[in-house]
C-alpha positions in Angstrom: -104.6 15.7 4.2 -106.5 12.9 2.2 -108.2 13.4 -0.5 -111.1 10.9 -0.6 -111.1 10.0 -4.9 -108.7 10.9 -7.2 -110.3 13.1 -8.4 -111.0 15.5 -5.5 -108.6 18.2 -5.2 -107.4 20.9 -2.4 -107.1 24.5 -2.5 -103.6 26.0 -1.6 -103.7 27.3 1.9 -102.4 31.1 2.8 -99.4 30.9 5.4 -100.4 31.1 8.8 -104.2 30.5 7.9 -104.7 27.1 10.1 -103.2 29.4 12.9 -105.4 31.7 12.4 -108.5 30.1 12.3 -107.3 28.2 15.2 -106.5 31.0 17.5 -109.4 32.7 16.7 -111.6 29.4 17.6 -110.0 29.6 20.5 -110.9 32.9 21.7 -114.1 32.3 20.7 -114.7 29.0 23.1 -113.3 31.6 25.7 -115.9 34.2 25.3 -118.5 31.7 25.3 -117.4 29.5 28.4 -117.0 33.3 30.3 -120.2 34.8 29.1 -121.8 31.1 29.9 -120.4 30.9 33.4 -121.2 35.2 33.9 -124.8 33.9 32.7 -125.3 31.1 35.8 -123.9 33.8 38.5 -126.1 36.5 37.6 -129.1 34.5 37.4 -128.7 30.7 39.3 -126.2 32.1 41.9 -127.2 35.9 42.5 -127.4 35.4 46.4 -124.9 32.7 46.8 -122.1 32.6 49.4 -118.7 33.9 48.4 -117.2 30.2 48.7 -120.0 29.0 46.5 -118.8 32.0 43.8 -115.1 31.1 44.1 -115.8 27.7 43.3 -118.0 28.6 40.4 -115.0 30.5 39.2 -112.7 27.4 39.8 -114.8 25.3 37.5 -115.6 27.9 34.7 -111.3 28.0 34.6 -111.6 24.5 34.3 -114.2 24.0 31.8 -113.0 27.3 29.6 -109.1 25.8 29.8 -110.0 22.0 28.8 -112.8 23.1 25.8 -110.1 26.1 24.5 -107.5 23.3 24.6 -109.5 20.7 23.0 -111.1 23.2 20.0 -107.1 24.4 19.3 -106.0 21.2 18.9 -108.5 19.6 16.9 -108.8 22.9 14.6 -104.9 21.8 14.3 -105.1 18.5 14.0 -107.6 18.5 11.4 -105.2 20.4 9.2 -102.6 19.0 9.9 -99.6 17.5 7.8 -100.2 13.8 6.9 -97.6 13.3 9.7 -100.7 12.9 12.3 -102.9 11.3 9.3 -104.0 7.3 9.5 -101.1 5.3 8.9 -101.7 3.8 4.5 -102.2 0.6 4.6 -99.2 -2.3 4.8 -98.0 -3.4 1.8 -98.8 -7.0 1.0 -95.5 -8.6 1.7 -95.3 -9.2 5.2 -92.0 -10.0 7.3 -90.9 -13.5 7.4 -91.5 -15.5 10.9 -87.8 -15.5 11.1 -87.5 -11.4 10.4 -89.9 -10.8 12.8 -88.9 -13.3 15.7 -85.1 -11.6 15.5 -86.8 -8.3 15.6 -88.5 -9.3 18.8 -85.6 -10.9 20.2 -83.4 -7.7 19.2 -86.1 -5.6 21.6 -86.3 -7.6 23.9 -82.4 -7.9 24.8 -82.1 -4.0 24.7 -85.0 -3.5 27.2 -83.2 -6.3 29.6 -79.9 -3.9 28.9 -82.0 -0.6 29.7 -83.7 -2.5 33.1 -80.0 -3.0 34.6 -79.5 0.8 33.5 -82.7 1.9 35.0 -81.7 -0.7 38.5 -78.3 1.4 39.0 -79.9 5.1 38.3 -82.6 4.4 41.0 -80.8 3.1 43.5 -78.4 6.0 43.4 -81.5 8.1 43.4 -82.7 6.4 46.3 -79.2 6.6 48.5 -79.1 10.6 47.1 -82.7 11.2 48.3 -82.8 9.3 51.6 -79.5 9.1 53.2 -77.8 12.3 51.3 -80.6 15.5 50.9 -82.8 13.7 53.2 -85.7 15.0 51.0 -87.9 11.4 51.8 -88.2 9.9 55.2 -86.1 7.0 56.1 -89.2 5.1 56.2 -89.4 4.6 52.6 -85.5 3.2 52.6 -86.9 -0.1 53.0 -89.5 -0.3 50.8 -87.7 1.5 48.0 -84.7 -1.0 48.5 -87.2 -3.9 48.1 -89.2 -2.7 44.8 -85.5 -2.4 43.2 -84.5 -5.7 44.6 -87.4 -6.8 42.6 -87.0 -5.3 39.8 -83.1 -6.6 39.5 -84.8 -10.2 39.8 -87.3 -10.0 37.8 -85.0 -8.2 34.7 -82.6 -11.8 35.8 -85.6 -13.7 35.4 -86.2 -12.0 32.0 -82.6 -12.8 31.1 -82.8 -16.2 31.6 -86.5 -16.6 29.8 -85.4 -14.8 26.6 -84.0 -17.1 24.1 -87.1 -17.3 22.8 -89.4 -13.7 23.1 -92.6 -13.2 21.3 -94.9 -10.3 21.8 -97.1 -12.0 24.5 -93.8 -12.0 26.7 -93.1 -7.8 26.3 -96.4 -7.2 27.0 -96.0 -9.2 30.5 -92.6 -7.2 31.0 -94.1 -4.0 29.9 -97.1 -4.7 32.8 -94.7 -5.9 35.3 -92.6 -2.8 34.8 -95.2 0.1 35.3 -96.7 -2.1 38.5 -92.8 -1.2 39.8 -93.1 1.8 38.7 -96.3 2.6 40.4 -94.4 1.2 43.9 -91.3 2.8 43.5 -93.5 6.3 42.7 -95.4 5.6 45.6 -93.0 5.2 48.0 -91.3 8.7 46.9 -93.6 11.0 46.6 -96.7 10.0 45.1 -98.6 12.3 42.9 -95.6 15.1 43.9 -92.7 13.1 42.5 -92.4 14.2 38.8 -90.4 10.7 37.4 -94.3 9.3 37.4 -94.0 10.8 33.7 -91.5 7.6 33.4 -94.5 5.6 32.6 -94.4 7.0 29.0 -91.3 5.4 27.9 -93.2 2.0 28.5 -96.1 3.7 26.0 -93.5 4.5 23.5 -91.6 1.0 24.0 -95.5 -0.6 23.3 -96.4 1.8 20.4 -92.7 0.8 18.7 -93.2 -3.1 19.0 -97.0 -3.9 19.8 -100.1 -3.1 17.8 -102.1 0.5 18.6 -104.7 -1.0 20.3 -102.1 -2.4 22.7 -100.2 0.8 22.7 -103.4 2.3 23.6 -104.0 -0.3 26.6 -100.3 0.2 28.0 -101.4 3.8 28.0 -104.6 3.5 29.8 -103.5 1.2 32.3 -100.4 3.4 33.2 -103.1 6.0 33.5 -105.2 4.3 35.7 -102.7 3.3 37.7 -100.9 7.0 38.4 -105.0 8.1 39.3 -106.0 5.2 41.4 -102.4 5.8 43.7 -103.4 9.6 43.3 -106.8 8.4 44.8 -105.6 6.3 47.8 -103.5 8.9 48.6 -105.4 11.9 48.4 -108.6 10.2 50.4 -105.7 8.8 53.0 -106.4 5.0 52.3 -102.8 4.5 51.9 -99.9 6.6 53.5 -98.6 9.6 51.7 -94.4 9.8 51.8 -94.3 13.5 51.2 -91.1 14.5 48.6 -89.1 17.3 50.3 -89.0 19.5 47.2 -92.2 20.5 47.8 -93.3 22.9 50.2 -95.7 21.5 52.8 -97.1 22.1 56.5 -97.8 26.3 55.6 -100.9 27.4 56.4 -101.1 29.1 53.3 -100.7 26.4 50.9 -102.3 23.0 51.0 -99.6 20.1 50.7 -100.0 18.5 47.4 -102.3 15.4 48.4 -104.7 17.3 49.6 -105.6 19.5 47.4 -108.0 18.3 45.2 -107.5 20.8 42.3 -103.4 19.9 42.3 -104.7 15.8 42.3 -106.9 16.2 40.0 -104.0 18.3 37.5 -101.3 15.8 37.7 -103.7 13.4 37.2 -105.4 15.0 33.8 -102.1 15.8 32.8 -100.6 12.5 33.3 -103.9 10.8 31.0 -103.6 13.5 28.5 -99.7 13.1 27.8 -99.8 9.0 27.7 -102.4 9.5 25.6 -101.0 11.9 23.3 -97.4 10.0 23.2 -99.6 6.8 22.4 -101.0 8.4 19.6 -98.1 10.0 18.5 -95.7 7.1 19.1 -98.2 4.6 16.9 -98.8 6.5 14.1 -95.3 7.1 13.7 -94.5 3.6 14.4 -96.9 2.4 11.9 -95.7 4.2 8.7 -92.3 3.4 10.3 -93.2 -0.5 9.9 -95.0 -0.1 6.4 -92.2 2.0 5.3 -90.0 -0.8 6.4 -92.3 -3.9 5.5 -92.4 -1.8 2.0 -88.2 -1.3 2.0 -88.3 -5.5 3.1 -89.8 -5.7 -0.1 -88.1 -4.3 -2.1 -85.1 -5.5 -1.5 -85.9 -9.3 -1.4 -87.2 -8.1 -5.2 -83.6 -6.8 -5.7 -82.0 -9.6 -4.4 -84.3 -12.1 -6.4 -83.4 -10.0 -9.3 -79.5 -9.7 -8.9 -79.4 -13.5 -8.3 -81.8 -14.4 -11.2 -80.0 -12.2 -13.5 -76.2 -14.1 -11.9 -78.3 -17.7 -12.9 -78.7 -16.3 -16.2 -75.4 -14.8 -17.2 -73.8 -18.3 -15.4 -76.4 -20.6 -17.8 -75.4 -18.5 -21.2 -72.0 -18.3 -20.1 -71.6 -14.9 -20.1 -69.4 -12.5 -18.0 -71.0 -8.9 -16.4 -68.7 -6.6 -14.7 -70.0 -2.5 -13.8 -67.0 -0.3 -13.3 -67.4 3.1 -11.7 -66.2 6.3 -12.8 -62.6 5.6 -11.4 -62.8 2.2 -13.5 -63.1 0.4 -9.6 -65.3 -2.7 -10.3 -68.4 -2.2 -8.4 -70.2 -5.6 -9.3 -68.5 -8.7 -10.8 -70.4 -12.0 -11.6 -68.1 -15.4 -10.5 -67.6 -15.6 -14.9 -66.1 -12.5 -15.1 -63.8 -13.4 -11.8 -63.3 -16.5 -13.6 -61.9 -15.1 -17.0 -60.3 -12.0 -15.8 -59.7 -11.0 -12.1 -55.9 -10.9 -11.3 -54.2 -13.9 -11.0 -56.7 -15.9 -13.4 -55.6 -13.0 -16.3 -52.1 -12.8 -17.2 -52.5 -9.1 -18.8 -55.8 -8.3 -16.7 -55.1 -4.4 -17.7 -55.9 -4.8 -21.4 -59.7 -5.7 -20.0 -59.8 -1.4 -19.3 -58.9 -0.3 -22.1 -62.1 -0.1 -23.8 -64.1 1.0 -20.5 -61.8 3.5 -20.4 -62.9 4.8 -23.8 -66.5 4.9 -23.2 -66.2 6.5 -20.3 -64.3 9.2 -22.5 -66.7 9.4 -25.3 -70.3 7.3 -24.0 -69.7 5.3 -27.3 -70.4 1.6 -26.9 -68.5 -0.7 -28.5 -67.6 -3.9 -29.4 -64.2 -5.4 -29.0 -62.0 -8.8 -28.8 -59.7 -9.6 -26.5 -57.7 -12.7 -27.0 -55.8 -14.7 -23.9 -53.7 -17.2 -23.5 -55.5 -20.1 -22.5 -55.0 -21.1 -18.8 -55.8 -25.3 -19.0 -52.2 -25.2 -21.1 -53.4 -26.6 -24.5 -51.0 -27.0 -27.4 -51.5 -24.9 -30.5 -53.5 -23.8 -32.0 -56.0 -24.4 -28.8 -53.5 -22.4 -27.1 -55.7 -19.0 -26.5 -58.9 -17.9 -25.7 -60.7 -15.4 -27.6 -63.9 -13.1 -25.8 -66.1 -10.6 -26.8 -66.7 -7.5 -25.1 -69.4 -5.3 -25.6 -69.0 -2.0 -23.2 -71.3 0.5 -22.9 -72.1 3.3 -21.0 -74.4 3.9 -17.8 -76.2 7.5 -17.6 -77.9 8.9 -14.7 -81.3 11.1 -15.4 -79.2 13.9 -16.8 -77.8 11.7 -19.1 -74.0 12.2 -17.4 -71.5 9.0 -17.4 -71.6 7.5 -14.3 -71.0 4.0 -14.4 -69.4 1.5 -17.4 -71.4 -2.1 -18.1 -69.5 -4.9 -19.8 -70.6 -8.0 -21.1 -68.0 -10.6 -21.8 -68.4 -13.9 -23.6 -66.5 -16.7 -24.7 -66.4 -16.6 -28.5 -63.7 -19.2 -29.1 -65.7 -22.0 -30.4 -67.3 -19.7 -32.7 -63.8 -18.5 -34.2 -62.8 -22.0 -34.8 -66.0 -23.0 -36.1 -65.6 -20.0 -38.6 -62.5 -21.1 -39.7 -63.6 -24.7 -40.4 -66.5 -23.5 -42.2 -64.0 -20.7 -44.3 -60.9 -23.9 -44.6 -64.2 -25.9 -45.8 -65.0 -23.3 -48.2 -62.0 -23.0 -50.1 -61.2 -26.9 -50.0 -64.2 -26.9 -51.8 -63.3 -24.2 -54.1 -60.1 -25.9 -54.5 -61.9 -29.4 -55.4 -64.1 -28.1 -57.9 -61.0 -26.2 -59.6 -59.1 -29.4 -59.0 -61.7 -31.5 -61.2 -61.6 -29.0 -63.9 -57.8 -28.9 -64.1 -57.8 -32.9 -63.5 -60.4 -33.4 -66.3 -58.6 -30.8 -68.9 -55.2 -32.2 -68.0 -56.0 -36.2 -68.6 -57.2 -36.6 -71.9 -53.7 -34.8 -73.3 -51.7 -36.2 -70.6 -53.1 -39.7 -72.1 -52.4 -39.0 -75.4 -48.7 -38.3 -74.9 -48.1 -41.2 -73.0 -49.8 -43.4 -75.3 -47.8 -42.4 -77.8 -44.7 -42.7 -76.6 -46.0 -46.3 -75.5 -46.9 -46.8 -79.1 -43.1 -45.2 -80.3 -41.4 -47.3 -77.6 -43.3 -50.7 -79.1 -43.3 -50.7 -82.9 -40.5 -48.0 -83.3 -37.8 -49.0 -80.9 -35.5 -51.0 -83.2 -35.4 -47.3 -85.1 -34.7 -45.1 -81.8 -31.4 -44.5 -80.3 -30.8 -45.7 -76.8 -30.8 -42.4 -75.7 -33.9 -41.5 -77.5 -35.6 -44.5 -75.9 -34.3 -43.8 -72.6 -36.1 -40.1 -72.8 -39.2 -41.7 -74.2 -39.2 -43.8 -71.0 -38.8 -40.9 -68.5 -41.8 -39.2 -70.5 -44.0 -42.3 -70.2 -43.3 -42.7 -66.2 -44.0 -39.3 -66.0 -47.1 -39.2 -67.9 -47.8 -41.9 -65.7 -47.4 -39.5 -62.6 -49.2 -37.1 -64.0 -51.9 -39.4 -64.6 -52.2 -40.3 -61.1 -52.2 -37.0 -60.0 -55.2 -35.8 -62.4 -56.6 -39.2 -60.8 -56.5 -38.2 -57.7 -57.4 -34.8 -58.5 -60.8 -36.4 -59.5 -61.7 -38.3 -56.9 -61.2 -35.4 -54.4 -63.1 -32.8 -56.1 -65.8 -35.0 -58.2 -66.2 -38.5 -56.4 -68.1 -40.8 -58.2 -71.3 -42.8 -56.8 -69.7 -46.0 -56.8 -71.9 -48.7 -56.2 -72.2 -49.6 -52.2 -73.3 -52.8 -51.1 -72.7 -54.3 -47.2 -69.1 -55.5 -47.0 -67.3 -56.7 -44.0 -65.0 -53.7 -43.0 -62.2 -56.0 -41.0 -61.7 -57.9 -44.0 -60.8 -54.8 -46.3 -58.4 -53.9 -43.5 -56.6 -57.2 -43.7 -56.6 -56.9 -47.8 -55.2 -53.7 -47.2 -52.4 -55.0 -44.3 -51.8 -57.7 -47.3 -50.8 -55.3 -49.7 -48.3 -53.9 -47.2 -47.3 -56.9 -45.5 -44.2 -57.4 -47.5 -42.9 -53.3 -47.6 -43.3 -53.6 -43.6 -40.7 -56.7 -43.4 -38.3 -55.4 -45.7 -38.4 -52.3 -43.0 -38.4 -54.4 -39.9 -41.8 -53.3 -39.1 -44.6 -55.7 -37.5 -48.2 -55.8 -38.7 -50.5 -56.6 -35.2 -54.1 -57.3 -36.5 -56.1 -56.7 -33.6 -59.8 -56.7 -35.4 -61.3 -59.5 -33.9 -63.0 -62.7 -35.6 -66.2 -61.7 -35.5 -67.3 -59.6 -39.3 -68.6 -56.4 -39.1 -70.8 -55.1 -42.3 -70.6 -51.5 -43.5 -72.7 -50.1 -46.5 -69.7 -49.5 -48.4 -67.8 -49.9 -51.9 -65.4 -51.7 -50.9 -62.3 -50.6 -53.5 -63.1 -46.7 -52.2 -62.4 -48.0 -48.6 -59.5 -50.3 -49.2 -57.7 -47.6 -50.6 -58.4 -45.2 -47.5 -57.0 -48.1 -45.3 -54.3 -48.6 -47.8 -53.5 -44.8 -47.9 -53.4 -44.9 -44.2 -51.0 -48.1 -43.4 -48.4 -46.8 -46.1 -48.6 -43.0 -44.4 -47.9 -44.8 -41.0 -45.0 -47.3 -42.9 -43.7 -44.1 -43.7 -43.7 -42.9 -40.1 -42.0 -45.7 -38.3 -38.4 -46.9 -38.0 -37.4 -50.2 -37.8 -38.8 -52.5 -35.5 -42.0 -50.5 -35.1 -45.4 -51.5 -34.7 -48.7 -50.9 -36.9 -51.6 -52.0 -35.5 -55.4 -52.0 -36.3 -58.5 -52.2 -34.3 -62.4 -52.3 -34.5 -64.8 -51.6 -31.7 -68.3 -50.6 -31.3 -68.9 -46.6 -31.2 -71.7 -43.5 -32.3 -72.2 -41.2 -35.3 -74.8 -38.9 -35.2 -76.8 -41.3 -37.8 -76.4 -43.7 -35.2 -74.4 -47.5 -34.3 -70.8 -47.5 -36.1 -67.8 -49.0 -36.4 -64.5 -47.3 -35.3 -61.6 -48.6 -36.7 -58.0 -47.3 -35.7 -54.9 -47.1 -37.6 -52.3 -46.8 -35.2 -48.2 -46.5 -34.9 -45.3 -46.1 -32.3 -43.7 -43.5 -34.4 -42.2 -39.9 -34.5 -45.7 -38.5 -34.5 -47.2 -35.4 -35.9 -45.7 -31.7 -35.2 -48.6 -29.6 -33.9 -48.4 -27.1 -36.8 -48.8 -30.0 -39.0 -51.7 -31.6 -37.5 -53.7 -28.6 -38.2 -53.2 -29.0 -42.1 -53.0 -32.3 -43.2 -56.8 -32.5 -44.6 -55.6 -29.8 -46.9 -55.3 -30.7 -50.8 -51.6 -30.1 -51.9 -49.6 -29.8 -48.1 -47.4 -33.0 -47.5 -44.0 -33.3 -45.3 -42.8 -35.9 -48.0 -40.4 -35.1 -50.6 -41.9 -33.8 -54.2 -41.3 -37.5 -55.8 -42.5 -39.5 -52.7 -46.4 -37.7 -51.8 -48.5 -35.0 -54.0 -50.6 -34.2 -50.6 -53.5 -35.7 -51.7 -54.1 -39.1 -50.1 -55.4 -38.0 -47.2 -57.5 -35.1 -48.2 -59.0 -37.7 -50.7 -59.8 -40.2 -47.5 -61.2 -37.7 -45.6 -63.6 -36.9 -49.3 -64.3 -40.9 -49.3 -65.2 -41.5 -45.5 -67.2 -38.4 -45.7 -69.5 -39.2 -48.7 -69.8 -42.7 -47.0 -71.8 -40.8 -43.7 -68.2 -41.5 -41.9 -65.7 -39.8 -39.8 -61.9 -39.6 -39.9 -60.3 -38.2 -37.1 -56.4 -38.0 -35.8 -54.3 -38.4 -32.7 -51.2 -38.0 -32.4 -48.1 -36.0 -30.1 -44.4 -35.7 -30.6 -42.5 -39.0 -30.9 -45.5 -40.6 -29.1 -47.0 -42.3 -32.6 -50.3 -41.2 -34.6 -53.8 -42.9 -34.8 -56.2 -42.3 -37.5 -59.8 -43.3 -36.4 -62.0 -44.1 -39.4 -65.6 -44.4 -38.2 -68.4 -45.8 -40.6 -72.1 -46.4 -39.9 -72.9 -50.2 -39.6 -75.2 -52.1 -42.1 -79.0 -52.2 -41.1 -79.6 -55.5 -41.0 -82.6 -57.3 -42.8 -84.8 -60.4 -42.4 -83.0 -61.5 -45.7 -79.6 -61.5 -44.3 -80.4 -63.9 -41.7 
């Protein structure tokens, strides 16, 4: 029942009250139509003839039968179940050309497969009934044989004409079908033969795949055409094949055509039951296709969901997988199959472990999981670490059904955490560093100057011992000096004055300065630079002793007969054009546990007398405050390359 506004309402019904009410309607259209027709032969048919009377009689049976039936079933109908109400109205999404064309086509090849069906039941009915019981004449053996002939061809034709169905075509089919249908009814009995009620699986066919009104027009026309062969028939236009299961030539009983009362019944019978499937069959058929327009729907919405939600996770980077109670993965995004399905994770039953716990305790939690990394990189890029958070997925009684976990690649993060915590304390180191450097220098100085000053004016005085330990105490004063030095310019470098200088020359100075170390050692110096000059805005005695720092480090790692070579080119920083220039060797290279710590203050491979671990934490301080980069390449006996990257001088009208 609908309820016209929302805010109208309906009073519960008792049990049985429609029924009631129904039932009693009914006897009361009996009474009525009885007392009515008792009315007219008392008065308008006191001295008719006793045919006149039973006639009378006929029709008041009639009329009292069709009104009764017609007041039951509307008192029904009206309250009724919303089964029999107006279909609601089709959602707004309609089926795709393509949904609707295979829908068709689906239809349409089962009707072809129901005709063949349909071909081999009636001509086995025909053979039974003709040539077997005998209960048709053997005149209809031709006939019948024909109209099934034709309908074989025409369901070939249909085969053949069906790659491409559309509605217009089932409607043809349909129509083509029930003029058969008429024929082969016809030719077996007429109104008598009961498979006439055949005509309402072409009613239901039409309410299932055409429109109501259409349904309604298969219906009437099937209708029409059962009461226009009952018709012919009955008045003798056409010939009447009588169907043996019938009683006929008594004198007691009409044979079926001719009695008008038994035409007229099959007839109103026949229009009453296609018209009540057709109503039936398309009201059901049209919440059946808003129901399925509305299910359509909603699952193009879920699939537009899943995959935009799969887009997402793949553009963050992020891994989804839902486990079941069992722990069986029920959905897995291609990141998560990626990082973790077997054969891409060595130890893929660690990734349960924490589902497994939630699905204990409905905790969610936060975990990381750390993998060997599968490209084969070289410590310490040799792992991958992820995050998983896993929680737990409740049903509307808040039960554990399902486990959710989100994965995601934090490596980058770690490592950038441990830059910025190395950072930190080489910072903290550098500041301490000054401090100590600054307290340590003014008494270092004094002790060696006076042992300078002993060694000078006194020496004539001192033993030769005594001068000998006054000379170990200067060169180590002297040691000590450099190292506060150093300590200095690491952790409090001074604003030297910067002015453009050309950056291949300071690179020669510095290969100058070496030239002579690298021949004693057998070691060739291959100046690679170029002629053209390339300014940096530099001070030029901070950078000379970076490129100085780095040819004796590589002098150091080369035997004899190596090579040392340096180059410039063109390159990028962030601040925009540089310079790159590469110190590089063919020498024993760099361990890859000591390639990680080589920018730290203090850590050098070199004996205690020979390095103090500062030069190259102290080049790395230089390049840095000059908007630079130093970077370092280098693998096992395979030689090292230290790339020093400055920004290039902005040139000025002035300069030209």
């Amino acid at each position: 029942m609908h309820l016209d506004s929302p805010s109208e309402t309906t009073k519960p019904r008792r049990p049985g009250s429609d029924l009631t009410l129904a039932i009693m309607l009914g006897a009361l259209t009996i009474v009525l139509c009885y007392s009515a027709g008792e009315l007219v032969e008392q008065t308008l048919l006191a001295g008719a003839g006793s045919a006149t009377v039973h006639l009378e009689h006929l029709v008041r049976g009639i009329v009292s039968s069709v009104l009764t039936a017609l007041v039951v079933g509307w008192s029904l109908l009206r309250a009724s179940p919303p089964l029999l109400a107006p279909a609601p109205a089709a959602p707004v999404v309609k089926r795709s050309q393509a949904r609707e064309a295979d829908r068709v086509a689906h239809y349409t090849r089962w009707l072809i497969q129901m005709r063949w069906l349909v071909v081999v039941v009636a001509t086995a009915l025909v053979v039974l009934a003709v040539r077997v019981l005998s209960i048709l004449p053997d005149a209809v053996w031709s006939p019948l044989v024909l109209t099934i002939t034709l309908l074989a061809a025409t369901n070939v034709l249909y085969t053949v004409t069906a790659a491409r169905p559309h509605l217009r075509y089932l409607e043809v089919q349909i129509v083509t079908d029930l003029l058969l249908l008429a024929l082969l009814v016809h030719f077996s009995g007429g109104v008598e033969n009961p498979l006439s009620m055949m005509a309402l699986f072409h009613v239901v066919i039409a309410g299932v795949l055409l429109t109501p009104r259409r349904c309604y027009a298969v219906a009437g026309f099937a209708a029409l055409l059962f009461a226009v062969t009952a018709w012919l028939e009955y008045s003798q236009a056409i010939a009447h094949y009588a169907f043996g299961l019938f009683p006929h030539g008594r004198a007691s009983q009409l044979a079926p055509p001719d009695d008008l009362l038994f035409v007229v019944n099959r007839v109103t019978v026949q229009a009453v039951m296609l018209g009540l499937i057709a109503y039936f069959v398309t009201t059901l058929a049209e919440r059946a296709r808003t129901n399925e327009l509305r299910l359509e729907a909603m699952a193009d919405r879920a699939l537009g969901e899943r995959q935009l939600l799969e887009q997402a996770l793949a553009t963050t980077g992020t891994g989804l997988r839902v486990c079941n109670a069992q722990l069986e993965p029920e959905w897995l995004n291609s990141r998560w199959r990626e990082w973790f399905e077997p054969g891409c994770c060595p130890d893929s039953a660690i990734m349960l472990v924490p589902a497994r716990d939630t699905m204990k305790d409905g905790q969610t939690r936060v975990t990381e999981v750390r993998l060997p990394d599968k490209s084969g990189a070289e410590p310490p890029d040799s792992e991958r670490i992820y995050q998983l958070t896993t929680a737990p997925v409740l049903d509307a009684d808040g039960g554990i059904v399902q486990v959710a976990e989100l994965a995601q690649d934090i490596t980058q993060q770690k490592r950038a955490q441990a830059q910025l915590l190395t950072a930190g304390k080489m910072a903290a180191v550098g500041r301490l560093a000054g401090q100590v450097a600054h307290e340590v220098n003014n008494p270092i100085a004094i002790i060696s100057g006076k042992a300078r000053l002993l060694l000078s004016a006194r020496r004539d005085e001192l033993s030769p011992k005594v001068a000998a330990e006054l000379e170990k105490i200067v060169a180590l004063s002297d040691r000590v000096a450099d190292i506060a030095r150093g300590l200095l310019s690491y952790g409090r470098p001074s604003p030297a004055a910067r002015s453009p200088v050309d950056v291949c020359a300071l690179v020669r100075n510095a290969m100058a300065m070496v030239e002579q170390r690298a021949q004693a050692g057998g070691v060739r110096l291959e100046d690679q630079l170029g002629p053209s000059p390339i300014d940096v805005e530099a001070n030029a005695g901070e950078l000379e002793q970076v490129f100085l720092n780095l040819l004796l480090n590589a002098l150091d790692a080369v035997d004899d007969g190596g090579i040392i070579s340096a180059t410039a080119q063109a390159a990028e920083l962030d601040s925009g054009p540089a310079v790159a220039v590469a110190i590089g060797d063919d020498g024993h290279g760099i361990p890859a546990d000591v390639l990680a710590r080589i920018w730290e203050p203090f850590f050098s491979t070199k004996d205690d007398d020979h390095g103090t671990g500062l030069g190259l934490a102290i080049c790395q301080g230089i390049i840095e405050a000059h908007g630079g980069r130093i970077e370092v390449s280098s693998a096992a006996d395979a030689g090292t390359t230290f790339t020093v990257s400055l920004p290039v001088a902005v040139s000025t009208d002035e300069d030209h």
